[in-house]
TORDO-255923 format. One line per 4 residues: number of its first residue (from 1); their letters; for each residue x, y negated, z of N, C-alpha, C, CB. Coordinates in Angstrom, 1 decimal. Glycine has a CB too. Example, Ala and Ser with C-alpha at 12.3 -4.5 7.8 and 13.67 -1.06 7.14 Angstrom:
BEGIN
1 = as = 13.2:5.7:7.8:12.3:4.5:7.8:13.2:3.3:7.8:11.3:4.5:9.0; 12.8:2.2:7.1:13.7:1.1:7.1:12.9:0.0:7.9:14.1:0.6:5.7 .
//
This chain:
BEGIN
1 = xxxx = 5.9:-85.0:66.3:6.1:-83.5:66.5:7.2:-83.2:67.5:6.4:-82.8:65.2; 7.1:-82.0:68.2:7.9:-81.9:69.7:9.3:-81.4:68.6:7.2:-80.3:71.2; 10.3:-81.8:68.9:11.5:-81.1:68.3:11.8:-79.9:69.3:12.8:-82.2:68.1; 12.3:-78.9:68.4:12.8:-77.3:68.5:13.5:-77.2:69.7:13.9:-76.7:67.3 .
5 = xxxx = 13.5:-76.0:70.6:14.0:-76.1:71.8:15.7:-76.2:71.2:13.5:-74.7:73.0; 15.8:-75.8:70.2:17.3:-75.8:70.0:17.8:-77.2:69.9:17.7:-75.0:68.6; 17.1:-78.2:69.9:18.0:-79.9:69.8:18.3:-80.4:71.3:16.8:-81.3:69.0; 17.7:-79.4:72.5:17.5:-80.0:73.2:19.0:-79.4:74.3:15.8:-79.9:73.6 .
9 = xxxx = 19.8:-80.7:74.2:21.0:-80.5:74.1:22.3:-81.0:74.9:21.1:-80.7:73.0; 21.4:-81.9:75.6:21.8:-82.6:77.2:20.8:-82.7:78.1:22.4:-84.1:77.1; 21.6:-82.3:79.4:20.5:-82.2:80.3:20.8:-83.3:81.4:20.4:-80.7:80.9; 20.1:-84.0:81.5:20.1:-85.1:82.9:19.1:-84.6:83.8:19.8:-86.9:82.6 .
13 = xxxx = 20.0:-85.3:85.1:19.9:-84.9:86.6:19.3:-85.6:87.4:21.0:-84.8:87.2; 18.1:-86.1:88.0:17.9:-86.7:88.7:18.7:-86.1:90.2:16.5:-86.9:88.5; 19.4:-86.7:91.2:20.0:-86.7:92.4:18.8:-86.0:94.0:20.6:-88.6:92.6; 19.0:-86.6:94.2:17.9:-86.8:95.4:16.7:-85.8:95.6:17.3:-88.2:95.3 .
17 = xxxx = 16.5:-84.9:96.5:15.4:-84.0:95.9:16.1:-82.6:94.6:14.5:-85.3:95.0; 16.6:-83.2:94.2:16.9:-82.0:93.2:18.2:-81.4:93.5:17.1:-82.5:91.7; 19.6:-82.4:94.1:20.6:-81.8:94.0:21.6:-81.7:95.2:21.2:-82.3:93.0; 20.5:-82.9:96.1:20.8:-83.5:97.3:19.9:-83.0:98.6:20.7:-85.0:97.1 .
21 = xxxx = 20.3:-83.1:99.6:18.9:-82.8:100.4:18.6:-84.1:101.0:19.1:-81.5:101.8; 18.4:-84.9:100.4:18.1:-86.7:101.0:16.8:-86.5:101.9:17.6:-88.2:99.6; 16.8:-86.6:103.5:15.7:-86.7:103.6:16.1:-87.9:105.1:14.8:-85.2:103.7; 15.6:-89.1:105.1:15.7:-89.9:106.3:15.9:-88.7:107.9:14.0:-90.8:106.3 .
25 = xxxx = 14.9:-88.1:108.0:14.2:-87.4:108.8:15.7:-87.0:109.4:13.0:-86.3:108.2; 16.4:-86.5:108.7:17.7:-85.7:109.5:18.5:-86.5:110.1:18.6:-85.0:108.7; 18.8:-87.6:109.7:19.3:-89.0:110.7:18.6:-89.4:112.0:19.2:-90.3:109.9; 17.1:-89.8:111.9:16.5:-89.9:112.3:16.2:-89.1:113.6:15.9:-90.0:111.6 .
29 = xxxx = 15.7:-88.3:113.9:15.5:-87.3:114.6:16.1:-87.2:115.6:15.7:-86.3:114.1; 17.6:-87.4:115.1:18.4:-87.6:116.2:18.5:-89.1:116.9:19.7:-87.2:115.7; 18.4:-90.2:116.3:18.0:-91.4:117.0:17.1:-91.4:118.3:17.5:-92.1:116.2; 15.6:-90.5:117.6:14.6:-90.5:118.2:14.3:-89.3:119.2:13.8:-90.7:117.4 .
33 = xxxx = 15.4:-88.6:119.0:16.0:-87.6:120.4:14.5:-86.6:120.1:16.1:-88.7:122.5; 14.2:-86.3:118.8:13.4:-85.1:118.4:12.3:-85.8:118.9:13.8:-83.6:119.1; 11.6:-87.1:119.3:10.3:-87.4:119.4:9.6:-87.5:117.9:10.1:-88.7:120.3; 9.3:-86.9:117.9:8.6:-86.6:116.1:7.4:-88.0:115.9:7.4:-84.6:115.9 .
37 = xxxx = 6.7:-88.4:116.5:5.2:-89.0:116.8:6.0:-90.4:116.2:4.5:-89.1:118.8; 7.2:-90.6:117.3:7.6:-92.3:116.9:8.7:-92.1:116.0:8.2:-93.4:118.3; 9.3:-91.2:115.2:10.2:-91.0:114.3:9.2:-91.6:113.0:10.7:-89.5:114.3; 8.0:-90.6:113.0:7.4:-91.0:112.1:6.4:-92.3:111.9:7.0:-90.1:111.8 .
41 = xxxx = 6.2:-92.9:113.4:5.6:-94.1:113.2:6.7:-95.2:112.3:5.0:-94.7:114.7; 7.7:-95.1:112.9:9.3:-95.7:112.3:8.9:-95.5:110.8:11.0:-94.6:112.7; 9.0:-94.5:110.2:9.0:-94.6:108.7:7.8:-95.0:108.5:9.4:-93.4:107.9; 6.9:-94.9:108.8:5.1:-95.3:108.0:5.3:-96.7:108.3:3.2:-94.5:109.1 .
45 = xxxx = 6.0:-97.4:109.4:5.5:-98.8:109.5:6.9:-99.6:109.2:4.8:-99.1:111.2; 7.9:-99.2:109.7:9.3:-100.3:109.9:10.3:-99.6:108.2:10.4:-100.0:112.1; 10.9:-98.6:108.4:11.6:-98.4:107.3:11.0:-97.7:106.0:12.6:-97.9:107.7; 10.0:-98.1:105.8:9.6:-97.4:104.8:9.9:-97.1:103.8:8.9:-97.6:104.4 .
49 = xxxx = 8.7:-96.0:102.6:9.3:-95.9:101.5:9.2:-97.2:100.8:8.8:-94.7:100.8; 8.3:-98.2:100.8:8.2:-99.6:99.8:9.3:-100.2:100.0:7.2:-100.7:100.0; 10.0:-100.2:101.4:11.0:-100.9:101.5:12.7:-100.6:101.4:10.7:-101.3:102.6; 12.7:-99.1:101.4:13.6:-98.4:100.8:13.8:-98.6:99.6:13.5:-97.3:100.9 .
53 = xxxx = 12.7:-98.4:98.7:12.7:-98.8:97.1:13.4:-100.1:96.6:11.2:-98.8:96.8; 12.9:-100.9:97.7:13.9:-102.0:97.0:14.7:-102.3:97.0:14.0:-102.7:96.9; 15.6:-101.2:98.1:17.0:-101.5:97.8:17.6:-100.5:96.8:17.7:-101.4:99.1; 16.7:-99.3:96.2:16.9:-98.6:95.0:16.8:-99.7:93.8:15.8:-97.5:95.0 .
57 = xxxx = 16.4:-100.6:94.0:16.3:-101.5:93.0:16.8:-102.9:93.1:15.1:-101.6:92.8; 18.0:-102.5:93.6:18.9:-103.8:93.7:19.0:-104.4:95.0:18.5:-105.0:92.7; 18.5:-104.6:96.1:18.5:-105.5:97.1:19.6:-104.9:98.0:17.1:-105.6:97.8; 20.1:-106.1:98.7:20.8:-105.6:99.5:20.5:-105.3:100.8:21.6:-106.2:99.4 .
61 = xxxx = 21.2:-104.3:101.4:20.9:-104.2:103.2:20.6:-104.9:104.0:21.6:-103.9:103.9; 21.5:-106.2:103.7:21.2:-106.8:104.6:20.3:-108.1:104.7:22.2:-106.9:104.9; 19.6:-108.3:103.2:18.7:-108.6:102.9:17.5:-107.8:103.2:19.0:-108.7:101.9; 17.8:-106.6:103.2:16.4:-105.7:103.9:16.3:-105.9:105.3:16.5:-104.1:103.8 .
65 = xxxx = 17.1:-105.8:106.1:17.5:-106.1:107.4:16.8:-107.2:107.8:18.9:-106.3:107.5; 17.4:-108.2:107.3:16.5:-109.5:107.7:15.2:-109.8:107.4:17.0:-110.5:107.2; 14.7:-109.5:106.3:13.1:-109.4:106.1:12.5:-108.3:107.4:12.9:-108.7:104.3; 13.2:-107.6:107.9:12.4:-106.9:109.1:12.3:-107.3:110.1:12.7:-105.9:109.4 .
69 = xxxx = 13.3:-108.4:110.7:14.1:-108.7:111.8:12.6:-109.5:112.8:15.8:-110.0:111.3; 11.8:-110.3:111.9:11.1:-111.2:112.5:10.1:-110.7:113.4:10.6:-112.0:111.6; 9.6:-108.8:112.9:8.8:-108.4:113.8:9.2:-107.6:114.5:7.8:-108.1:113.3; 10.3:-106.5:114.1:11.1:-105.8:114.3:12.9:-105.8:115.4:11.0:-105.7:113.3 .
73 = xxxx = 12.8:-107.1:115.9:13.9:-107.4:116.3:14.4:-106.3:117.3:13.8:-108.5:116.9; 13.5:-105.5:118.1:14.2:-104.9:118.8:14.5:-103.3:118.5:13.9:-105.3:119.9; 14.5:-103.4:117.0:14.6:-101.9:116.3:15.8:-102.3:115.5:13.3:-101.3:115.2; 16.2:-103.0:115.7:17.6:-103.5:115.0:18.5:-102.3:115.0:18.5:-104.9:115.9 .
77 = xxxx = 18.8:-101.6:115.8:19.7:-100.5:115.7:19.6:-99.4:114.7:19.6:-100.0:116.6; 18.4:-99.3:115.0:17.4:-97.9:114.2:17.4:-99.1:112.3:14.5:-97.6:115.4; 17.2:-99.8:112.4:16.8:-100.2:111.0:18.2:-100.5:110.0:15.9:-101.7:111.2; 19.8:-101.0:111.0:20.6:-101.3:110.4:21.3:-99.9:110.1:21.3:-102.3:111.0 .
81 = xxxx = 21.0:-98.7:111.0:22.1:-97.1:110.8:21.1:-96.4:109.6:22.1:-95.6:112.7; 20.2:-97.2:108.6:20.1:-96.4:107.2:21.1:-96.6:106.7:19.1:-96.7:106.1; 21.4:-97.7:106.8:22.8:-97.8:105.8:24.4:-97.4:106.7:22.9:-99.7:105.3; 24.0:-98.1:107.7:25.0:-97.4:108.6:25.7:-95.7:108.6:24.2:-97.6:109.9 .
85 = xxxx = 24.6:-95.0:108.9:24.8:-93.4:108.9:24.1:-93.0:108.1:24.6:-92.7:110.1; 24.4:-93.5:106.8:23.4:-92.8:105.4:23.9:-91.1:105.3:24.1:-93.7:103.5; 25.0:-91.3:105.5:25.5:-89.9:105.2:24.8:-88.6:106.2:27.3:-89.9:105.5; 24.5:-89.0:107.2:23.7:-88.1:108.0:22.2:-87.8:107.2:23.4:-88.8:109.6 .
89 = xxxx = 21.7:-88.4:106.5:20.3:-88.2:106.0:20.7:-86.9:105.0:19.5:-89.7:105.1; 22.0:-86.4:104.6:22.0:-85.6:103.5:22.8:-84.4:104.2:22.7:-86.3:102.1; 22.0:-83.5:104.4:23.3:-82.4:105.1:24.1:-81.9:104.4:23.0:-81.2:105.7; 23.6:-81.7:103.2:24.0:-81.2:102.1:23.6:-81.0:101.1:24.3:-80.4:102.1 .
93 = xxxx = 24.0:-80.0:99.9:23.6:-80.1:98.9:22.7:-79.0:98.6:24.5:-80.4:98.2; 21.8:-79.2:97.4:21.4:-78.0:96.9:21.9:-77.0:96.3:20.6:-78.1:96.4; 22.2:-75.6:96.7:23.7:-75.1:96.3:22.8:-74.1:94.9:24.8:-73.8:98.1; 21.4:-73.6:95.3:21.3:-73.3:94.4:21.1:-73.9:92.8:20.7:-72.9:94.7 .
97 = xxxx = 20.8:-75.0:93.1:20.4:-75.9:91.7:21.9:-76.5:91.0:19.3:-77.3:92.1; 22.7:-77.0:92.1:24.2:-77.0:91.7:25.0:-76.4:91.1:24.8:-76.9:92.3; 24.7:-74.6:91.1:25.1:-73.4:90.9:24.8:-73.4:88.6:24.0:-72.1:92.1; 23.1:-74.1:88.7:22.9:-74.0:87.8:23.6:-75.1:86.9:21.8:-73.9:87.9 .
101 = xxxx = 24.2:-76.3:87.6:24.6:-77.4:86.6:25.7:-77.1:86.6:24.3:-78.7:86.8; 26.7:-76.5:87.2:28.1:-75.5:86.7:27.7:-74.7:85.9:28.8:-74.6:87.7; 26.5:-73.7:85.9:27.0:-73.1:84.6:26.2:-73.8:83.2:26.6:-71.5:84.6; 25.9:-74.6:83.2:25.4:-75.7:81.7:26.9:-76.3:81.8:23.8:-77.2:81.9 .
105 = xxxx = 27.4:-76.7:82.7:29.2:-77.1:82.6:29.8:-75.9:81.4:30.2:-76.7:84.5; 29.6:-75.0:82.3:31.2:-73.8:81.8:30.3:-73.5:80.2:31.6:-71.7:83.2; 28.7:-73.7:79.8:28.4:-73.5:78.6:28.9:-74.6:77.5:26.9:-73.3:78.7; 29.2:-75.7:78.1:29.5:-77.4:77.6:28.2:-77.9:77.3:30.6:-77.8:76.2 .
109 = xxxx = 27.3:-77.6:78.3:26.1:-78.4:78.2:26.7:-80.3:78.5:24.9:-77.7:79.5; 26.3:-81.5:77.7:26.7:-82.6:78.2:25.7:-83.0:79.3:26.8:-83.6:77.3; 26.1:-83.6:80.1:25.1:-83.6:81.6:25.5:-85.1:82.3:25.5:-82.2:82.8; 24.4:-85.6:82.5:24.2:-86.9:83.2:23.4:-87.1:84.3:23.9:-87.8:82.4 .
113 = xxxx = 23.3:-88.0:84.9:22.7:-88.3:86.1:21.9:-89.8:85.9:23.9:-88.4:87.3; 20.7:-89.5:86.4:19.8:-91.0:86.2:18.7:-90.8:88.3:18.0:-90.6:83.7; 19.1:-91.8:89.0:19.3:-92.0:90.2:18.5:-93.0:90.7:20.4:-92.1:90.5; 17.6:-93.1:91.7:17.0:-94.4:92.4:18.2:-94.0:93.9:14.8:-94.2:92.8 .
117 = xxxx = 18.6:-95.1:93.6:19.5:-95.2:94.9:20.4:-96.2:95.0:20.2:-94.1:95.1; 20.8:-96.7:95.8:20.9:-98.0:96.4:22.5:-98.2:95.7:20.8:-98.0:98.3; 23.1:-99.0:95.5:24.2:-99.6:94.6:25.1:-99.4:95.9:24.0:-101.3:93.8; 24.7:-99.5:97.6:25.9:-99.6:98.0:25.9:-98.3:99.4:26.3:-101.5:98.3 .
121 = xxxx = 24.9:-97.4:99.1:25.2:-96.0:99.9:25.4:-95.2:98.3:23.5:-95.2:101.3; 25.2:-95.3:97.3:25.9:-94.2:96.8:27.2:-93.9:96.0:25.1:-93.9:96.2; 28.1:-95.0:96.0:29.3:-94.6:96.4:30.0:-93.6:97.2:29.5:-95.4:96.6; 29.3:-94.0:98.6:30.3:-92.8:99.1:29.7:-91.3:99.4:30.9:-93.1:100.4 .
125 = xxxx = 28.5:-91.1:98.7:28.2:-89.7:98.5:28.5:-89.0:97.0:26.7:-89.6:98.8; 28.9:-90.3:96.0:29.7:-89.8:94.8:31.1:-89.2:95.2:30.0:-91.1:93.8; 31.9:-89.7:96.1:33.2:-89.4:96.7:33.1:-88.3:97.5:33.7:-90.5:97.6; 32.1:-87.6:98.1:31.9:-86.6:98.7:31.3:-85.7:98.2:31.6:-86.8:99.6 .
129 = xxxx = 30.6:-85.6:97.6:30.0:-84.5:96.5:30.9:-83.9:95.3:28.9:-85.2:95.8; 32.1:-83.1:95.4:32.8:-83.0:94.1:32.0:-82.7:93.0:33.7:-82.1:94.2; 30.9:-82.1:92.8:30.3:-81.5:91.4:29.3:-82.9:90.6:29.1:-80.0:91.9; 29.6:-84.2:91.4:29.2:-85.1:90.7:30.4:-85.6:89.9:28.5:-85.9:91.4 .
133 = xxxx = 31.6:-85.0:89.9:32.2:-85.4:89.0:32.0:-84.6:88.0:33.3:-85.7:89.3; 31.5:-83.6:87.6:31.1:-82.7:86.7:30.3:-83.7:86.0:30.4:-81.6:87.2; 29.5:-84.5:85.9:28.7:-85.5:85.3:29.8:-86.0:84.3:28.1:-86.7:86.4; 29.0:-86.5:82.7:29.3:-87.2:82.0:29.3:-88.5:82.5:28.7:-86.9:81.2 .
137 = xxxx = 28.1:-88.8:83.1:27.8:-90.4:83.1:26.9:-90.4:84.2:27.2:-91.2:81.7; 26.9:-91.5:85.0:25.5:-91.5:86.0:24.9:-92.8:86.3:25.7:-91.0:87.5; 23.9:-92.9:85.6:23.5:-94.4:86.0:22.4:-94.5:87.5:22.6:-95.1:84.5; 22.7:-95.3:87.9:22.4:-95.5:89.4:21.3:-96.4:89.1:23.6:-96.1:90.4 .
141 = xxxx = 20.1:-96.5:89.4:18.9:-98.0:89.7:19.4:-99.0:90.4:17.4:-97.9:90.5; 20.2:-98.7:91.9:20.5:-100.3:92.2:21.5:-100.9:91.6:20.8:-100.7:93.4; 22.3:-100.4:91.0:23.6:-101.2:89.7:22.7:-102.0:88.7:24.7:-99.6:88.3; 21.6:-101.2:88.4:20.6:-101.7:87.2:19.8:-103.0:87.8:19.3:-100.6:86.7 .
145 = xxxx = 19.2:-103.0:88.6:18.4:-103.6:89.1:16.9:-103.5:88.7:18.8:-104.6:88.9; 16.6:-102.1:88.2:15.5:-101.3:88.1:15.5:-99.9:88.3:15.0:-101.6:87.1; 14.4:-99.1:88.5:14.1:-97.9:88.9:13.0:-97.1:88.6:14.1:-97.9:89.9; 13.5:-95.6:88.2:11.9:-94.8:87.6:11.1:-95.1:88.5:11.8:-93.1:87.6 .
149 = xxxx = 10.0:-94.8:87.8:9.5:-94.2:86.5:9.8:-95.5:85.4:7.6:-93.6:86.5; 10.0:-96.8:85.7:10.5:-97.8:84.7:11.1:-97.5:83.5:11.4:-98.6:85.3; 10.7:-97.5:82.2:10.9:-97.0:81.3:12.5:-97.7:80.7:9.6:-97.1:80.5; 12.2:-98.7:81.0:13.5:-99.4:80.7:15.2:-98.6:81.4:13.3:-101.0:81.6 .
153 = xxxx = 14.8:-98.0:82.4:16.2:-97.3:83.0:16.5:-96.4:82.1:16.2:-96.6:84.5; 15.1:-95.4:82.1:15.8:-94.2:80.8:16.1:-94.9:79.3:14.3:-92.7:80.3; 16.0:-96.0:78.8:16.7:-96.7:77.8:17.8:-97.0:78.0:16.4:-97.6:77.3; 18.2:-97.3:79.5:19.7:-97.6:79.3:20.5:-96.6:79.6:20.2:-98.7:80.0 .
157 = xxxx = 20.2:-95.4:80.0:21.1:-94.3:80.2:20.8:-93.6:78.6:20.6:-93.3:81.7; 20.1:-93.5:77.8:19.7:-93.2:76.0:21.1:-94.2:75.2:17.5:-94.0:75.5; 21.0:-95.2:76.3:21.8:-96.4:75.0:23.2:-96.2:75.1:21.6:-98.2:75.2; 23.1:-96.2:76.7:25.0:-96.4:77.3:25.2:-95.4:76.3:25.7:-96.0:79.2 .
161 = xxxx = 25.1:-94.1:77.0:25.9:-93.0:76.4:25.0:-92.3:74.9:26.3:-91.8:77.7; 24.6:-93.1:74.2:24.3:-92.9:72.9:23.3:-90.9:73.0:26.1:-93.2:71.9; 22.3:-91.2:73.6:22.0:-89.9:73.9:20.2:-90.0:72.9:22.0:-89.5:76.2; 20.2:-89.5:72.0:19.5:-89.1:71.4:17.8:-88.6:71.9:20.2:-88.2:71.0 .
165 = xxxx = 16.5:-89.5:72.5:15.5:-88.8:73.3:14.7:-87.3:73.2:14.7:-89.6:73.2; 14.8:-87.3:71.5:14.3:-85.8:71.4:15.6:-84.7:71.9:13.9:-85.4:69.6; 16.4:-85.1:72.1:18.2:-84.1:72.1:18.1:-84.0:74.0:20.3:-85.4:71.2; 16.9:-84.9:74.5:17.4:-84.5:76.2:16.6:-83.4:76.7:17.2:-85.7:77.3 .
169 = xxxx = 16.7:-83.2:78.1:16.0:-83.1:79.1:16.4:-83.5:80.3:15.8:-82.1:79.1; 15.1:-83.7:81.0:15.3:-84.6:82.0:14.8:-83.9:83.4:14.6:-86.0:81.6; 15.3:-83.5:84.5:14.5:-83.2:85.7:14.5:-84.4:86.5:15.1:-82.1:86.5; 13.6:-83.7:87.6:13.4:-85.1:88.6:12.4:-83.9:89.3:12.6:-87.1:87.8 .
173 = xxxx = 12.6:-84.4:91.0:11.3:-84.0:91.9:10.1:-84.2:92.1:11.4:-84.1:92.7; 10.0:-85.8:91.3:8.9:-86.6:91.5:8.1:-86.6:90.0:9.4:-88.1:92.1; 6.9:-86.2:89.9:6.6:-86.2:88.6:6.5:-87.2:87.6:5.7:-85.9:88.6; 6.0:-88.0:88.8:6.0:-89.6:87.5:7.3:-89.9:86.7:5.7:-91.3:88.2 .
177 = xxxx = 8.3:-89.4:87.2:9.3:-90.0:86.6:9.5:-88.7:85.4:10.4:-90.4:87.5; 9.1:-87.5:85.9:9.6:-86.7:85.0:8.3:-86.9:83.5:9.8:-85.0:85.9; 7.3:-87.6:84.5:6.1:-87.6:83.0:6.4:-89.1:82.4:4.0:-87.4:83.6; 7.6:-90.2:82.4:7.8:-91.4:82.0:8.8:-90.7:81.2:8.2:-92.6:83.1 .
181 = xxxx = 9.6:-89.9:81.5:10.6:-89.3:80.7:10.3:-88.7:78.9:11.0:-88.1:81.6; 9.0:-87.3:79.4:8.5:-87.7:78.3:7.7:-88.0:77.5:8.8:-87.4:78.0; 7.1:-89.4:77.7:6.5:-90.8:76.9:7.4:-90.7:76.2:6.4:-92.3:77.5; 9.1:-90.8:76.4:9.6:-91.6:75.9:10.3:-90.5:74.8:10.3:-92.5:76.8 .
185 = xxxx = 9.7:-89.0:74.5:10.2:-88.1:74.0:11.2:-87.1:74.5:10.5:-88.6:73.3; 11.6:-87.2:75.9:12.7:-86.4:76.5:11.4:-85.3:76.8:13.8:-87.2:77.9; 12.8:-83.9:76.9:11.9:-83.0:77.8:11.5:-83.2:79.2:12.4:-81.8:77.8; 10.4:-83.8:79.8:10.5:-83.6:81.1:10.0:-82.8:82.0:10.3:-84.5:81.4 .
189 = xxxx = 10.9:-82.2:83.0:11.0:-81.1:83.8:10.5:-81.5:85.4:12.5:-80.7:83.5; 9.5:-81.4:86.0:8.9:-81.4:87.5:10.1:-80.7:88.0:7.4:-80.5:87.8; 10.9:-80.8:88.4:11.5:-80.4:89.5:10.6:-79.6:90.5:11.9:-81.5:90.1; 10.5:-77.9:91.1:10.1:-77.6:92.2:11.0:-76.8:93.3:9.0:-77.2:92.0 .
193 = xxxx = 11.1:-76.0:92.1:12.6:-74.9:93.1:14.1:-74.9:91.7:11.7:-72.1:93.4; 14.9:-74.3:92.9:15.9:-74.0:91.3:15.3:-72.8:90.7:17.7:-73.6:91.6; 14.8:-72.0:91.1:14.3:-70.6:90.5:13.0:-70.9:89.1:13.5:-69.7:92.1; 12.5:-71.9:89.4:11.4:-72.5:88.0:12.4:-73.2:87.3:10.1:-73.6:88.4 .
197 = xxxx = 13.2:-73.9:87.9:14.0:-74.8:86.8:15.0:-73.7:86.0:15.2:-76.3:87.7; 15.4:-73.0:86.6:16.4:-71.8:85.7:15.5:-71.6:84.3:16.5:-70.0:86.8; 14.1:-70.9:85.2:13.3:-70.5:83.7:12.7:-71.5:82.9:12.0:-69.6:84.0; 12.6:-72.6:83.3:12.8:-73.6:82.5:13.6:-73.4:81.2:13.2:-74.5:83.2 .
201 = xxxx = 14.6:-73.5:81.5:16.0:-74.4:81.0:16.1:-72.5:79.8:17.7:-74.9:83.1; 15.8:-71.5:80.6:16.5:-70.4:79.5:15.2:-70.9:78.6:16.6:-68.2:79.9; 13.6:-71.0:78.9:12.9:-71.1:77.3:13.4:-72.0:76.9:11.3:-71.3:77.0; 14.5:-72.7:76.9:15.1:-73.7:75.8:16.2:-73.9:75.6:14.9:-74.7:76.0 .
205 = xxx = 16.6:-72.2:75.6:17.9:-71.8:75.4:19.3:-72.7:75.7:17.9:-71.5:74.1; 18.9:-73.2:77.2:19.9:-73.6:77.6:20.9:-73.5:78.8:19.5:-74.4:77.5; 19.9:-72.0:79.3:20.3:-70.8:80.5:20.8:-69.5:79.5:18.7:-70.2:81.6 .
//
């Protein structure tokens, strides 16, 4: 049986998409001096999303690096400044959806973060984002060495900080993860605008 919107009593954050504006494309762009055609042959063929992912899932850069090098040698530049100029892929933040996880703050909503992202670019967007210190706890996939929708990650962010599955809710931009969330009993929330997530969050009296 679904437990009462009233249990539902911490809210975790997926990053990226929801709170961040992560998109390659804004780094990029400028590499490729606004040629759009071969920006995006770049991501469909050389840095992709499969190959991004695995460094969301533990690998290192320069392990990625090299697995590309053999066909790719003379994109070496373009392939080493993901990690290089990560910080350009994010201009900023999402100020509206931010706005909302300050005020679940100032209500003492407990609030965490559960993240696909690389163990060694997101350090320094933790350091530059102040409202991620607002977070209880944030578990990261490449610290783990797994990543949503992997059911195993949302167990270890449930275990670390002893978080109850009927007592969550969970957003995310990407569905599968928000529909792996709840399999596992959490509320899970599609991410689309902050304006749906608001009305979300009041039918469960937590706006």
């Amino acid at each position: 049986m679904e437990p009462s919107s009233a249990r539902r009593r911490v809210v975790v954050f997926d990053l990226g998409g929801v709170l961040l504006q992560w998109d390659p494309r804004h780094l990029y762009r400028k590499l490729f001096a606004g040629d759009e055609a071969a920006m995006e042959s770049f991501l469909a063929e050389v840095c992709t999303v499969e190959w991004n992912e695995r460094q969301d899932a533990g690998r290192s850069f320069a392990d990625a690096t090299a697995e590309l090098m053999p066909k790719h040698r003379d994109k070496r530049h373009l392939i080493e400044a993901w990690c290089a100029r990560f910080d350009e892929m994010i201009p900023g933040a999402l100020d509206e959806t931010v706005q909302i996880v300050g005020e679940l703050k100032r209500r003492g909503v407990p609030l965490y973060g559960l993240t696909n992202w690389s163990s060694e670019t997101f350090p320094s967007q933790r350091a530059r984002f102040e409202f991620l210190d607002w977070f209880d706890g944030i578990v990261v996939s490449g610290d783990e060495g797994m990543m949503k929708p992997d059911e195993r990650i949302f167990r270890v962010l449930l275990d670390r900080y002893r978080i109850a599955a009927g007592e969550a809710v969970f957003i995310d931009d990407n569905p599968n993860n928000a529909q792996a969330a709840s399999a596992l009993g959490i509320h899970g929330i599609h991410f689309q605008s902050a304006a749906q997530l608001r009305r979300e969050l009041a039918t469960l009296d937590l706006l």
